[in-house]
Every structure is written in C-alpha cells, then in structure tokens.
C-alpha positions in Angstrom: -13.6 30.9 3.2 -15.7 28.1 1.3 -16.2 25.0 3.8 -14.1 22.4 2.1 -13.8 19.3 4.4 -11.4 16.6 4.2 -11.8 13.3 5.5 -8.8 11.4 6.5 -5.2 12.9 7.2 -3.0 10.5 4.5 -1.0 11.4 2.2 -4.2 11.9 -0.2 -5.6 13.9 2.5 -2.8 16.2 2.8 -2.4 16.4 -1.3 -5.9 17.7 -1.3 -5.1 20.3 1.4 -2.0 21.3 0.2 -3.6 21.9 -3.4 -6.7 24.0 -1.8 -3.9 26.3 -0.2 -2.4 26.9 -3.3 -5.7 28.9 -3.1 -5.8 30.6 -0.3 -8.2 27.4 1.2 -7.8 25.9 4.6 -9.8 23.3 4.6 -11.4 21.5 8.0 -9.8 18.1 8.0 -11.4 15.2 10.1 -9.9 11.7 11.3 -11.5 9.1 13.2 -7.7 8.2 15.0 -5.6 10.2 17.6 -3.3 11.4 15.4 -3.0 12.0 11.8 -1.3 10.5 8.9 -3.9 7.5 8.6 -1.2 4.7 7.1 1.6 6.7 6.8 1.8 6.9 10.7 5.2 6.2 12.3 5.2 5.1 15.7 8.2 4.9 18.6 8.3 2.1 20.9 10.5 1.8 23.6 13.8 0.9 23.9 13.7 3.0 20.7 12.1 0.9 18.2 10.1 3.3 15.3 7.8 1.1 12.8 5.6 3.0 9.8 1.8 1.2 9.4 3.9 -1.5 6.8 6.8 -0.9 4.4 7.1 2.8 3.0 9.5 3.9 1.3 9.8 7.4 -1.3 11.0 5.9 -4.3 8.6 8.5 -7.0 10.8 10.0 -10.5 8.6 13.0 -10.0 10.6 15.5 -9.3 8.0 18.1 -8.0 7.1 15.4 -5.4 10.8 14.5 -4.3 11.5 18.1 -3.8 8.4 18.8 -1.8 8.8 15.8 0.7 12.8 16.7 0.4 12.0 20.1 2.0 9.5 18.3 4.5 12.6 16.7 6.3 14.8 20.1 5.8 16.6 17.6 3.0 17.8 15.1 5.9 16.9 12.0 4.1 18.9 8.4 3.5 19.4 7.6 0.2 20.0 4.1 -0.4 19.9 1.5 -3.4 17.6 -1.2 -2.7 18.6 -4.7 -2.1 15.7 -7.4 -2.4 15.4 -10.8 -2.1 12.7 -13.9 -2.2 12.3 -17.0 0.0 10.8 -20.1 -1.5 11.7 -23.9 -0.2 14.6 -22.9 1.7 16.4 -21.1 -1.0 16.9 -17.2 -1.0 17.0 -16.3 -4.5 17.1 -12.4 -5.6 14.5 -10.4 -6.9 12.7 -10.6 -9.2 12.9 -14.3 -9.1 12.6 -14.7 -13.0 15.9 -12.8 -13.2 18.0 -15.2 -10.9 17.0 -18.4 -11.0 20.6 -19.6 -11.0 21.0 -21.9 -7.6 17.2 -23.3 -7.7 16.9 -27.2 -8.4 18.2 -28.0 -11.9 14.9 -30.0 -12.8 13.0 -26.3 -11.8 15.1 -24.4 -14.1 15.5 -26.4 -17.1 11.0 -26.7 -16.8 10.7 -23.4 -16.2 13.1 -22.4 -19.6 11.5 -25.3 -21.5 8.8 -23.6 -21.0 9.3 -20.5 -21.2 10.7 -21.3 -25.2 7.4 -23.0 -25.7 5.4 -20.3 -24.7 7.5 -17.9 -26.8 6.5 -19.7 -30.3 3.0 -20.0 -29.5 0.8 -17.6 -31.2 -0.8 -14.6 -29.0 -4.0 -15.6 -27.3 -6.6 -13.5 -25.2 -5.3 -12.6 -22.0 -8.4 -12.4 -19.9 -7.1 -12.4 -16.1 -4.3 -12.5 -14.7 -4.0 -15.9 -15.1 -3.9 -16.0 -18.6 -1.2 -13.0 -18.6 1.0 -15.1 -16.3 0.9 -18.3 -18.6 1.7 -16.3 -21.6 4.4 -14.6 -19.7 6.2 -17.1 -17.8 4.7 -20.5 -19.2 3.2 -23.2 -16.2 5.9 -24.0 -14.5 7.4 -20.7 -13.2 3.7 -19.4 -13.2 2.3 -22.0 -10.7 5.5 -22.2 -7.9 6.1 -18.4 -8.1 3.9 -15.7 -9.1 0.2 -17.8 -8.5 1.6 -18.7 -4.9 2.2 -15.1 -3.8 -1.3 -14.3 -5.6 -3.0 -16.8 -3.3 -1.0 -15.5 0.0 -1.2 -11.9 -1.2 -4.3 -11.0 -2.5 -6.2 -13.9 -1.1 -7.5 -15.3 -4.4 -6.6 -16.8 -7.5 -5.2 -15.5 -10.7 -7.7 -16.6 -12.6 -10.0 -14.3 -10.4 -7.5 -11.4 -11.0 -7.6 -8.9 -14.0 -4.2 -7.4 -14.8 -5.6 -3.8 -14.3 -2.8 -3.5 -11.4 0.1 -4.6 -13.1 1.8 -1.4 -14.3 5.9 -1.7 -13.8 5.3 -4.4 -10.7 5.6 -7.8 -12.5 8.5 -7.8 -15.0 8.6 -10.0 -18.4 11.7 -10.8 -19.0 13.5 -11.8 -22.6 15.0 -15.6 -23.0 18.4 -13.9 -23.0 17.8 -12.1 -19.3 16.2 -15.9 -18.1 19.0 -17.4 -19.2 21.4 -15.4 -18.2 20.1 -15.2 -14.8 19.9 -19.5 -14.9 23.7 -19.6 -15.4 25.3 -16.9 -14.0 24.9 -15.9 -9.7 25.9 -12.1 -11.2 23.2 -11.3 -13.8 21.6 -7.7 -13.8 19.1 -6.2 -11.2 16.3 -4.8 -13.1 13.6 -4.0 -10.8 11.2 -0.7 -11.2 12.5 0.3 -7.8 16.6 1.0 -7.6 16.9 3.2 -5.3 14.5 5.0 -2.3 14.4 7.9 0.0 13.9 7.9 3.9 13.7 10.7 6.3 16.5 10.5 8.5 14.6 10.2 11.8 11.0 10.2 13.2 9.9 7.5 10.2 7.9 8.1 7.1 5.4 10.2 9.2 8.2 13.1 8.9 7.6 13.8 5.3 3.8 15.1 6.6 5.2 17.5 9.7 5.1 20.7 7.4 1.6 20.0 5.8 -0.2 19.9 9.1 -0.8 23.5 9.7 -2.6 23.7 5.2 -5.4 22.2 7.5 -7.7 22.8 10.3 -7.3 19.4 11.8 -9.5 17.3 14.0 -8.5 14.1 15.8 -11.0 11.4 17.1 -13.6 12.7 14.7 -15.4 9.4 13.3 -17.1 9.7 10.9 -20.7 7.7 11.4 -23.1 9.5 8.9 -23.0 11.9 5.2 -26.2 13.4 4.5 -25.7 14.9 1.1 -29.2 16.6 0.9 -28.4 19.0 3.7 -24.6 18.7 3.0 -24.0 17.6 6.2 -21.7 15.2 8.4 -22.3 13.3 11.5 -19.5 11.7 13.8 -19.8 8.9 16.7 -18.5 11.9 19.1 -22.0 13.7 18.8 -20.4 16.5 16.2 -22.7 17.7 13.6 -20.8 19.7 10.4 -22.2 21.5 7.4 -20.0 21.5 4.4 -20.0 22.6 1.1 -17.7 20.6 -1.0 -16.4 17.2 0.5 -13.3 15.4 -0.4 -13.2 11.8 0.9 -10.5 9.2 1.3 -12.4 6.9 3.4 -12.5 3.4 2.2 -15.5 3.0 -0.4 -17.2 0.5 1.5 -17.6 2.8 4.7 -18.5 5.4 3.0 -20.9 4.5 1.2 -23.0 2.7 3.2 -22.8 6.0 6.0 -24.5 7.3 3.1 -28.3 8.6 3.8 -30.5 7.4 0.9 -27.7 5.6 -0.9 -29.6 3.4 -3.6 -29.6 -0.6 -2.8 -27.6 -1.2 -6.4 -25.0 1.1 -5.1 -24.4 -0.2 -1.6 -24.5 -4.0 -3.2 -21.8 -2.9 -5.6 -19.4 -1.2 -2.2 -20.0 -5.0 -1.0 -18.3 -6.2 -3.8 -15.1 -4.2 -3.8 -12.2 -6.5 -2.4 -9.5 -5.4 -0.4 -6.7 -7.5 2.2 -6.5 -6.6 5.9 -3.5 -7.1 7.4 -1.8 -8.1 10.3 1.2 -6.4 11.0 4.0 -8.0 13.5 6.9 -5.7 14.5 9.7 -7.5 16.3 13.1 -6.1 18.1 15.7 -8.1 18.1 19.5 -8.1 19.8 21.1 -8.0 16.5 21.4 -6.1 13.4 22.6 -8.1 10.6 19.5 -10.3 10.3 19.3 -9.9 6.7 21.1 -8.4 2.9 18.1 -7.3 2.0 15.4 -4.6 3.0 12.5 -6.5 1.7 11.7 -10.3 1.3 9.1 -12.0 -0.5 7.8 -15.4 1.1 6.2 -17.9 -1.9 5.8 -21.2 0.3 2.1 -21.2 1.6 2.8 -22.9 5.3 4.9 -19.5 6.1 2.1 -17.5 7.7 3.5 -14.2 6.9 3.8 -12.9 3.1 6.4 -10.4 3.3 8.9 -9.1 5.7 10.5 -5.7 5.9 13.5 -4.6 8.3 13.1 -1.3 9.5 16.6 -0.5 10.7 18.1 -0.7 7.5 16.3 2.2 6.3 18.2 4.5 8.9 20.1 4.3 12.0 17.3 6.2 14.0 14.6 3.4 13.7 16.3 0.8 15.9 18.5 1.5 19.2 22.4 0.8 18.7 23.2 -3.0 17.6 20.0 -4.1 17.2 17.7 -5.0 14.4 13.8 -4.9 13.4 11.2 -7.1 11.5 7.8 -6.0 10.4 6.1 -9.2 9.0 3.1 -9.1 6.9 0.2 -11.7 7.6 -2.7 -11.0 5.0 -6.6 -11.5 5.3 -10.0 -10.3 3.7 -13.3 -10.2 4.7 -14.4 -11.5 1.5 -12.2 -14.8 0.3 -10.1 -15.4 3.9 -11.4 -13.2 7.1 -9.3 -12.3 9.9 -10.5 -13.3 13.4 -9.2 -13.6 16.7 -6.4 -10.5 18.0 -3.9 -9.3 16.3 -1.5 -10.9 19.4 -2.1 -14.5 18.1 0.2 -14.2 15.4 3.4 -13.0 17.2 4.5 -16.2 17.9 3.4 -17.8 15.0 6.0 -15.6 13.2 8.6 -15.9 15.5 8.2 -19.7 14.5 8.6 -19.2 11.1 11.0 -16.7 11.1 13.1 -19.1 13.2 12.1 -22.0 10.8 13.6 -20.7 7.4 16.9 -19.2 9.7 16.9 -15.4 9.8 16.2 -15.7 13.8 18.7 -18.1 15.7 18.2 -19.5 18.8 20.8 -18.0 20.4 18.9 -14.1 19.6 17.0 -12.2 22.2 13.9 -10.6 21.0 13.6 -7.9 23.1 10.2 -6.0 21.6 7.0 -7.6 20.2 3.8 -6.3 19.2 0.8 -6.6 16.4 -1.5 -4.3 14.5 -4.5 -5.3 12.6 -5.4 -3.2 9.3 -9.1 -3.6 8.4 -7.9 -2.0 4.8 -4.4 -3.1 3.4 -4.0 -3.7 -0.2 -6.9 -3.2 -3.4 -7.6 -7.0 -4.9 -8.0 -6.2 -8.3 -10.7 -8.7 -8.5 -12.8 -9.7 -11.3 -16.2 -7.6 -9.5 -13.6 -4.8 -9.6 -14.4 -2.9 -12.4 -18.1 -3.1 -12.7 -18.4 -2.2 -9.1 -16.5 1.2 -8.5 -17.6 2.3 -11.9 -21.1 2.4 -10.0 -19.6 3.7 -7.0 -17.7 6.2 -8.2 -20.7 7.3 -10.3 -23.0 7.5 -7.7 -20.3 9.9 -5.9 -19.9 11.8 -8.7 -23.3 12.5 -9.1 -23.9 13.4 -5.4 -20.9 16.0 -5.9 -18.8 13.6 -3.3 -14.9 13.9 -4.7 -12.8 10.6 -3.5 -9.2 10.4 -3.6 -6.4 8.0 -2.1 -6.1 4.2 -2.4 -9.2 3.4 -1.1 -11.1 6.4 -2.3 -9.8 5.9 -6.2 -9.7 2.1 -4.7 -6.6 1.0 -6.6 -2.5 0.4 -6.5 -1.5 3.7 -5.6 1.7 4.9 -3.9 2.9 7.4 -1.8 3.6 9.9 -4.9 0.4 8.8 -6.7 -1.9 9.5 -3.6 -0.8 12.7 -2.9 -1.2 13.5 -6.3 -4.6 11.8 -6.2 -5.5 14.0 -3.5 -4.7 17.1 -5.2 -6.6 15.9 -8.3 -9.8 15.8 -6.0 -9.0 18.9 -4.8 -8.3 20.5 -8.4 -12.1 18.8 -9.4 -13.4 20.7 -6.0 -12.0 23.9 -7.3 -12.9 23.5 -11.0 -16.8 23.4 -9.7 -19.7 25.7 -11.2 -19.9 29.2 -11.2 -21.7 29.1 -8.0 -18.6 28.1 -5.7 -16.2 30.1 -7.5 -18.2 33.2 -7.3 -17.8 32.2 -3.2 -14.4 31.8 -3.2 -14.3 35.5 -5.4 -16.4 37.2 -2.7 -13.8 35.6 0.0 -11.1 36.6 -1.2 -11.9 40.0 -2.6 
C-alpha cells in the first residue's frame, strides 16, 4: 500500500485514518505518548476516579459524526441538557452572563443597560479586535467586568490584542429585549450554542476512539525529533528512522516546524509567533456529589487562580465511585504573554483554597484524590501575529507537500467534530494528490 504516515493519535489523527480506509489505506500512525488519543485521553484513578485531558463533551449537529461516535460506544451514551453557570464577586449568575444579569448589584445593571442603549444608537464603527467588537456589542461596562476579564485569565492577553477570527457561535449578542428581560426576571430564556451533549456511558471520552484503533498501524512512544522532507524521511528520539511518502501531521506548528531540516529562518520566526495557552489541569475527588447545578463554571474575578471548572461525575455515573463527586479546574499559561514554571503539583492546593473560598468545598468535605497535569498546548490565542504567521506556515507546508490537520495543525478553535473532520480533510488533500500517487495506489490495489 502507499506509506501514508500519521502523526499523533487525536481525534484529527483518527479522522485522517478513518478517511484513508475508506480507501483501502492503513496508514502507520506515530505518537510520542504511551497510549493514544493525544487530548482526548481518559484516564482511571483509583478509588475509581476517570478525568478526560479537560472538559469534553460531543455536542456536534452533524449527523454523520453523532452516528459514527454513536456506534463507537455500541450507542451507550448519556444524553443530557446542559446546565452552566458563572462566578464573578461572589455571585453565581447563569450563563451566558449577558442573559441573566437579574441578582447582580443594581448600580452594575442599570450601567451596563445604560450602556448598552447608548451603544445601540451610535453609528457602526470599525471593529478591528476584539476589543472594538466587544465595546460595540456590550458597551464599557459589561465589556470590562465580564468578557475582557475572562480574555485576560483565558487567553492570557488583552482584547485589544485579539482579532475576532474565533468568535463563531461562542460569544452571544444579545437584543435590549433578551438584556432586559434577563435584568428583571430570575426565569429568562437559556440561549446558549450548546443545549444539550453526548457522553459515553463508561471508560470517558477516550471510548468514542476504541473502534478506530485497528484503521491504523499504531506506534506508541514514537517522538518525533526530526522531518527531512528531501528524503521524505522521519526521525524519532527512540533511534527509529521511517521513509514516507505522504505525511499528515497534527503536531503543534511550532514543533514541527522547527524539527524541520532546512526550514527557511522567515518560516521558523513566523512558528515563534503563533500563541497558544498551556494549561494546568487539577483533578480533585471529593466525599460528596452535589458540589454543584451546573456541569461547567466560568470564573471572571482575576485573584481566583483557576479559569474554569468542570465536574466530571455529572456527565455519568461511571466517572466517580458511589456518593462522591469530581472537579477538574483549569489554571491557564503561555509561553509567550504569562509562562508556566514550577510543577504542575504547586497548584493543588492553591485550588483547593479557592474552591473553598467562593463555597463549592466546605470544610467539613474530605477530598479523598488529588492530582495535576501540565498541557504545554491548550487553547489557540487568536492573537493579532495570528494571521500573518500561519499563512507562512501553512504555506511553507503546503509547498513541502506536508498536510496539517487538528487544532494545532490547522492552529485554530476547533472541536471534537471539527477535528475529525479536519483530519479527514488532510487525508482527502493526501488522496487528491498527482497522478503519480494515484497510479501507486492503482497498482496496489489492482
């Protein structure tokens, strides 16, 4: 068969593979960990403790994809309507905050609707950041104590550093009417782009990959170290050499690249500009299962360290033992604008503090499992060097015949559904290549 090889075992990964044996194409599949799935990973922890590599969740309207990860789990998924909620100075307002401010401080509402009118009668102005979006949205006032604070504990910069590339569904702009009615009223509507999700039933998010692994010929603790694309070969820290001859990649841009032999200095300065978070995650157990309503919570006030906090036994009864309940918190950094140092470990207890400070942990509850992850790649800051920058990464690839695929390969917002589908794109580009490698695949399969 041709020599496809993918790097990395993701949900892009295994979208490339499972579009190349649509072909009759196994391709060789290498990851640098001891097990596959990259960040869609599940792992078990005793007592009985499972935590996914940060929140995941299946919530795509693409049918194709819902049936395909459906038949995954042999259909045994939780369906479940999604209940969210925000923290900022001690109140717990739902989400999206915009929605229900009703129960904030009076002077805060009426500024933020006064402003919000006086925003509406001004005339359309350029929007050019994110900044400038938000102000014309929202108006100061709801822009600067809501949306600007998560930017700043989120993706680590400012919004006026921010394009609005990223926004899509995920920030919604509301009507007076639905502001209003959410400032009077502790009942108004829930509109959110998320209403509902799927979960597999046990074993985590990991399950929805069992039933790709055999489309590829995997290898584990393969890292990658060196791409030579004159002799179409690849190099890993374990002393294996590989030919290939077409490579799909969704190794984070900056690693690639500069593994790169010959890559050109103006394309290796651009991979130094691409932004991105790291992330530390902290799981705690805990001796008690109704910590919190919601399955998600957003955390606006700057002196609490983590950014977001998920509650992994509310997505099904198999990720936390009998009675008890689970917290993954979400502590952002970046190499560029606020780098992570020190272990993972140091911020367990710091979260503990704070989770005890605004009163989802009592004093009286046990935690009886602790432990921290650090993600060198979390989330893509849409950053103003953005744009410029992966246009001349992603044209250098292109031009070396190097197809990319997944969040950090296409480097943007993706999700679950969109990086599979990502991954099959690079694998449909792959297949869609000169003459030369279809007549290959003809004489294989003939």
């Amino acid at each position: 068969m041709p020599n496809v090889v993918v790097l990395g075992t993701g949900m892009a990964g295994f979208g490339a593979a499972h579009r190349l044996g649509q072909e009759g194409i196994t391709p060789v599949m290498y990851d640098k960990n001891a097990y596959y799935g990259g960040h869609t990973m599940s792992f078990r922890h005793e007592p009985g403790f499972v935590f996914d590599i940060g929140p995941h969740i299946s919530f795509t309207k693409d049918e194709r994809i819902q049936e395909l990860l459906a038949d995954n789990v042999d259909q045994r998924y939780e369906t479940i309507q999604i209940s969210l909620n925000n923290y900022w100075r001690g109140y717990w307002p739902q989400h999206p905050v915009q929605l229900h401010l009703h129960g904030l401080p009076e002077d805060v509402v009426v500024k933020v609707i006064a402003d919000f009118v006086e925003e509406r009668q001004k005339p359309d102005g350029p929007i050019n950041n994110y900044n400038d979006w938000l102000l014309a949205s929202f108006g100061p006032t709801f822009a600067e104590l809501f949306p600007k604070q998560y930017t700043r504990k989120y993706h680590l910069t400012t919004a006026e550093n921010m394009s609005t590339d990223w926004l899509g569904p995920r920030i919604y702009r509301p009507t007076l009417e639905e502001v209003l009615r959410g400032a009077i009223s502790a009942s108004s509507p829930n509109i959110h782009y998320i209403t509902h999700f799927r979960y597999p039933t046990q074993g985590g998010f990991v399950s929805y990959l069992h039933r790709f692994v055999p489309l590829g010929n995997i290898k584990l603790n393969h890292e990658l170290v060196s791409v030579d694309p004159g002799i179409n070969e690849l190099a890993f820290s374990n002393g294996v050499r590989t030919r290939y001859d077409e490579l799909i990649s969704s190794v984070p841009l900056p690693d690639l690249i500069r593994m790169i032999k010959g890559v050109p200095a103006d394309v290796l300065e651009a991979s130094r500009r691409l932004a991105c978070s790291s992330c530390v995650l902290v799981n705690i157990g805990v001796d008690r299962e109704d910590i919190s309503s919601a399955h998600m919570t957003y955390f606006y006030d700057e002196d609490i360290c983590f950014t977001r906090l998920g509650f992994p036994h509310m997505l099904c009864d198999a990720n936390a033992p009998k009675g008890m309940g689970s917290i993954q918190a979400e502590v952002y950094f970046s190499d560029k604008y606020r780098p992570f140092s020190g272990k993972p470990e140091d911020w367990i207890q710091p979260v503990i503090d704070d989770l005890r400070r605004c009163g989802l942990l009592r004093d009286s509850d046990r935690v009886v499992f602790r432990t921290a992850m650090y993600l060198p790649y979390a989330n893509i800051i849409f950053d103003l060097d953005r744009a410029a920058a992966l246009k001349t990464v992603h044209g250098y690839l292109d031009d070396i015949g190097i197809s990319y695929c997944g969040r950090y390969g296409d480097w943007g917002y993706l999700w679950t559904d969109e990086s599979f589908k990502s991954g099959e794109a690079a694998a449909e580009a792959v297949l869609s290549k000169p003459a030369a490698f279809q007549a290959k695949r003809r004489v294989h399969s003939g």
